[in-house]
Z-matrix of the N, CA and C atoms (Angstrom, degrees):
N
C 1 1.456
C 2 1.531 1 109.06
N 3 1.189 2 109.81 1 123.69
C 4 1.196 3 118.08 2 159.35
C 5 1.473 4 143.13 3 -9.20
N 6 1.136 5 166.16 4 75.48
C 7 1.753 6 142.41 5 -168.32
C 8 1.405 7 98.66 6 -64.81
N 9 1.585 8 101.35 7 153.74
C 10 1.521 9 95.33 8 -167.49
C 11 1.912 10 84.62 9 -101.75
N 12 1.398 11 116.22 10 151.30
C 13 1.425 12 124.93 11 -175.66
C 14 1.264 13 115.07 12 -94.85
N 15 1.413 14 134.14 13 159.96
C 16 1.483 15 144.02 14 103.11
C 17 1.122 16 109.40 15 -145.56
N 18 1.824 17 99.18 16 172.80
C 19 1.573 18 118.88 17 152.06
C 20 1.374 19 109.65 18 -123.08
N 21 1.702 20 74.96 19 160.39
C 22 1.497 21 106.81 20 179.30
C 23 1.720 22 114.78 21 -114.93
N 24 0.748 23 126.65 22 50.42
C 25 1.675 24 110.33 23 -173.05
C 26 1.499 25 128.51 24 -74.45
N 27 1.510 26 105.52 25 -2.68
C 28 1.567 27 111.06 26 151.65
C 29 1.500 28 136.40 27 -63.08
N 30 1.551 29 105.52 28 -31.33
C 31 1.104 30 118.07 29 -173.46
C 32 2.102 31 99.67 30 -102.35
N 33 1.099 32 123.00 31 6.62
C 34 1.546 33 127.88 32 158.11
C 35 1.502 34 107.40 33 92.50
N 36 1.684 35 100.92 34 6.18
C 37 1.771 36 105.38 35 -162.99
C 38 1.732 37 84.33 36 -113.97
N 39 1.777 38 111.87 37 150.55
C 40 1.709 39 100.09 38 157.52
C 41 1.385 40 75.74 39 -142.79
N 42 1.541 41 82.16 40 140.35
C 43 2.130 42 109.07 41 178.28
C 44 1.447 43 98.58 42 -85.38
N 45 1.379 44 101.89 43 158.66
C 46 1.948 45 120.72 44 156.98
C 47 1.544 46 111.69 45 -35.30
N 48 1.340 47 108.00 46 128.59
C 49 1.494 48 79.53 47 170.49
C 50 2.090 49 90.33 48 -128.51
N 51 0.926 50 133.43 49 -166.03
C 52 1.460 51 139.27 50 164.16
C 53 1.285 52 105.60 51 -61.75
N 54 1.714 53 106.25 52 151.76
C 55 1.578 54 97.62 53 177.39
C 56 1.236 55 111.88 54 -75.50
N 57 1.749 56 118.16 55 -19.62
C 58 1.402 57 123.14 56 -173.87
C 59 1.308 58 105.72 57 -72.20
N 60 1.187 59 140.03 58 3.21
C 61 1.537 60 116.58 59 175.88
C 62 1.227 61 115.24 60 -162.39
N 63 1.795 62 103.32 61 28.53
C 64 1.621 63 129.39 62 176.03
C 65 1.768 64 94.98 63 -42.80
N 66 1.626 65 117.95 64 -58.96
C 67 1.247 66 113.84 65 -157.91
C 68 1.787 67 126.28 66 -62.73
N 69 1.756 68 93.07 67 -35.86
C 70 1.465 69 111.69 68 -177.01
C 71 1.498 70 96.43 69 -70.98
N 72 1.414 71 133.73 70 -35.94
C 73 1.264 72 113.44 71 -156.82
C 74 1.820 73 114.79 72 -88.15
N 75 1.331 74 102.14 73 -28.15
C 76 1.388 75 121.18 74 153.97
C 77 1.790 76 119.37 75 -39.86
N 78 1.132 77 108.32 76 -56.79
C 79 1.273 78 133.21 77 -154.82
C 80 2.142 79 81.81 78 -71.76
N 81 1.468 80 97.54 79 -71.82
C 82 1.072 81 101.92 80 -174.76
C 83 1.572 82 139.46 81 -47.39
N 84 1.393 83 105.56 82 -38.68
C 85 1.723 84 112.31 83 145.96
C 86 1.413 85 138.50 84 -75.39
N 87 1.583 86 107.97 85 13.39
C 88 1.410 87 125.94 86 150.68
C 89 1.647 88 110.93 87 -71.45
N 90 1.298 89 108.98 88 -48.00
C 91 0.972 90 119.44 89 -161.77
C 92 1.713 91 122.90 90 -46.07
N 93 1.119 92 117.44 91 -49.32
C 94 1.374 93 99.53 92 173.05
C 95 1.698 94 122.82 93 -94.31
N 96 1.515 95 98.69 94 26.23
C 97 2.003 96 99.49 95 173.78
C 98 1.392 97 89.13 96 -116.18
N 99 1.556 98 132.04 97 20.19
C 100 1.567 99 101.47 98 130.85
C 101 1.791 100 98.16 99 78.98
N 102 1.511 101 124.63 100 10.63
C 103 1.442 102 122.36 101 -136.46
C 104 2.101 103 95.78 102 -81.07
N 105 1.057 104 118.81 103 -178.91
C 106 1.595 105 124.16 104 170.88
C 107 1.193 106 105.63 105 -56.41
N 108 1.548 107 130.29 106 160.19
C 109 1.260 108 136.24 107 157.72
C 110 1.387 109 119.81 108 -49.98
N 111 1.095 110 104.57 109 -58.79
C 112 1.332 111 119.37 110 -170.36
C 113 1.853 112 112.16 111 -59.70
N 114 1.204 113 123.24 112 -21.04
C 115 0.743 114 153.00 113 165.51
C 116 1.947 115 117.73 114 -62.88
N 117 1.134 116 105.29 115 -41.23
C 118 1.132 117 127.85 116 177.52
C 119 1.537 118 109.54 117 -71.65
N 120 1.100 119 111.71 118 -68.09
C 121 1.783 120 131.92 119 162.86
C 122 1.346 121 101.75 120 -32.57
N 123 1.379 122 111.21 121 -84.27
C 124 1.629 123 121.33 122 -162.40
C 125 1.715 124 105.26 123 -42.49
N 126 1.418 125 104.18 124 -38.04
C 127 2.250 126 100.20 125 -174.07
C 128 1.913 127 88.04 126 -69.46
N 129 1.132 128 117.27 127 -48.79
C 130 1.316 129 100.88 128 -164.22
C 131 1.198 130 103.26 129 -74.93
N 132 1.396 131 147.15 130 -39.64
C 133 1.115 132 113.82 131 -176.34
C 134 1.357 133 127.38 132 -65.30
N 135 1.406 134 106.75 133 -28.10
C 136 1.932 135 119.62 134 -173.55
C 137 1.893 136 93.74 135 -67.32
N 138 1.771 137 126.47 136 -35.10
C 139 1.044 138 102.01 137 -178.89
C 140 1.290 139 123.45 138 -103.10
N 141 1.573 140 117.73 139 35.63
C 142 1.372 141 140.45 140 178.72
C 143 1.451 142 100.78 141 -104.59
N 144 1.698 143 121.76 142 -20.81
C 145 1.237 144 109.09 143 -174.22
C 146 1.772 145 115.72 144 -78.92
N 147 0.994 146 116.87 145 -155.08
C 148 1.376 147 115.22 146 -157.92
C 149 1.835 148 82.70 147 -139.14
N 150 1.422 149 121.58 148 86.61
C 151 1.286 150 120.29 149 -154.27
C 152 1.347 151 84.63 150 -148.26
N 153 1.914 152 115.98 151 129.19
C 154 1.279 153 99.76 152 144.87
C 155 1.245 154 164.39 153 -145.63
N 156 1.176 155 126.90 154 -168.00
C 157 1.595 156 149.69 155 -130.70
C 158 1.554 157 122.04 156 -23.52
N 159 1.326 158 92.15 157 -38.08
C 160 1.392 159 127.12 158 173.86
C 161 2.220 160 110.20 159 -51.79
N 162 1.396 161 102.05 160 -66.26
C 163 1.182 162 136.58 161 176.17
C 164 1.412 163 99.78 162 -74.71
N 165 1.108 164 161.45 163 -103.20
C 166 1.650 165 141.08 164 163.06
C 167 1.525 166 106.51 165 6.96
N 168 1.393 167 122.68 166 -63.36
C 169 1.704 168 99.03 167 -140.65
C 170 1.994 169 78.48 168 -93.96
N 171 1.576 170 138.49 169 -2.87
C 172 1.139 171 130.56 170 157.20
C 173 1.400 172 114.99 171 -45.88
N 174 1.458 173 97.26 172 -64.46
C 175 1.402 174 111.82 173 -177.16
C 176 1.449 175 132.71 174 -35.49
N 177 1.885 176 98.24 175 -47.02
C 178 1.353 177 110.23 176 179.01
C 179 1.677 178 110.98 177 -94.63
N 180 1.035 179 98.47 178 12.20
C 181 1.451 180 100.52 179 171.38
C 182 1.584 181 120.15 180 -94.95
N 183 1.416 182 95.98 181 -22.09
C 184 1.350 183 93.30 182 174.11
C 185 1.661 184 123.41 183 -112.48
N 186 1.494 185 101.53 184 16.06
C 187 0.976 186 126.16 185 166.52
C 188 1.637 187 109.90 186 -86.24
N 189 1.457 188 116.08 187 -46.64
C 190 1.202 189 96.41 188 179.12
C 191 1.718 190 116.77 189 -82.13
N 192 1.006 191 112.14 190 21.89
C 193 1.778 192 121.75 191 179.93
C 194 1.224 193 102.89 192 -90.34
N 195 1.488 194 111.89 193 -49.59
C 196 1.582 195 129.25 194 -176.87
C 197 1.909 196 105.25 195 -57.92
N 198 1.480 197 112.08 196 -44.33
C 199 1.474 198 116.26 197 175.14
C 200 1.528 199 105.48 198 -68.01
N 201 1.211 200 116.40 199 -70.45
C 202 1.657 201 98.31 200 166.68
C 203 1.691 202 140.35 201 -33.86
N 204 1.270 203 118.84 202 -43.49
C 205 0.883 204 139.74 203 -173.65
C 206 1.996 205 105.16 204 -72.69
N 207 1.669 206 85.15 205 -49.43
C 208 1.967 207 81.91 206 -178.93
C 209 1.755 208 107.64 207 -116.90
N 210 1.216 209 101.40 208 35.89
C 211 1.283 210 115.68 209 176.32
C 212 1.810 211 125.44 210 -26.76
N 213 1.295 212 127.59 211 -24.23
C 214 1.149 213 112.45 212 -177.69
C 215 1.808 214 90.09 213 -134.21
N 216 1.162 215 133.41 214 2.33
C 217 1.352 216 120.47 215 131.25
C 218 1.736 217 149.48 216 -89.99
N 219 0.794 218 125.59 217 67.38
C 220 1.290 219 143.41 218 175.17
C 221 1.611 220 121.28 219 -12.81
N 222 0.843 221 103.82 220 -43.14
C 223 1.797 222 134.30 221 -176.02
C 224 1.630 223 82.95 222 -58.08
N 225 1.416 224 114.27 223 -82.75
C 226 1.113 225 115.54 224 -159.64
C 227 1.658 226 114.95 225 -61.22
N 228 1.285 227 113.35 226 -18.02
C 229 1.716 228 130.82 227 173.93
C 230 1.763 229 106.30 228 -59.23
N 231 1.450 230 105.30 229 -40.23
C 232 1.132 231 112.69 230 -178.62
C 233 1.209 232 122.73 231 -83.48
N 234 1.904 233 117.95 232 -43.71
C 235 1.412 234 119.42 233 163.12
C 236 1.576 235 106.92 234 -47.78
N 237 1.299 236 125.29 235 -75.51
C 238 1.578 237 105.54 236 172.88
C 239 1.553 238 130.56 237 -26.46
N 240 1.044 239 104.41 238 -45.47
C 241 1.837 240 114.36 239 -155.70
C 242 1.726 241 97.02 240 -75.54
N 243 1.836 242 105.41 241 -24.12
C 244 1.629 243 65.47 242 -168.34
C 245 2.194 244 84.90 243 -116.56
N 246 1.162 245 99.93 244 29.71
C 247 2.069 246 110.85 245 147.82
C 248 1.492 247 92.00 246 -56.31
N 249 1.734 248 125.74 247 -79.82
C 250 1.069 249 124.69 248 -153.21
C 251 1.359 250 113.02 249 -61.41
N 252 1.412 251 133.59 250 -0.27
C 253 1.426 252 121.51 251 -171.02
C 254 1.944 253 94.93 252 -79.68
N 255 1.306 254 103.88 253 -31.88
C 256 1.475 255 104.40 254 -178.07
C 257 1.557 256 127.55 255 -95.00
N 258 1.738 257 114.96 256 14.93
C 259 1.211 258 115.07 257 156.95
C 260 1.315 259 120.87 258 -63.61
């Protein structure tokens, strides 16, 4: 059975989501913060990799700390976000 998914990355938390639709659901709660390009790229590529589950929902966890934290600069959301592609 399935886990049923979301995120939250407004609120600094991102839940489990399925591995089948880790990328869309990511992608999709970007969607209305408007976030950097680059920013955009870096979640899909980290959830295109073959990484796991454990290490993904790390990743995006501290990704959404980094959006909280630099919330109305983006630039810098992205200089962080893609540090973690090379931990």
């Amino acid at each position: 059975m399935a886990m049923s998914s979301w995120i939250n990355i407004r609120s600094g938390r991102i839940y489990r989501s399925t591995k089948q639709s880790k990328q869309e659901d990511v992608l999709a709660s970007l969607s209305d913060l408007e976030p950097h390009e680059c920013c955009k790229r870096l979640l899909a590529k980290v959830c295109q990799k073959d990484v796991e589950e454990r290490s993904l929902y790390n990743y995006l966890n501290a990704f959404a700390k980094f959006y909280l934290k630099y919330e109305n600069d983006w630039e810098k959301v992205g200089w962080k976000t893609e540090e973690l592609l090379y931990w």
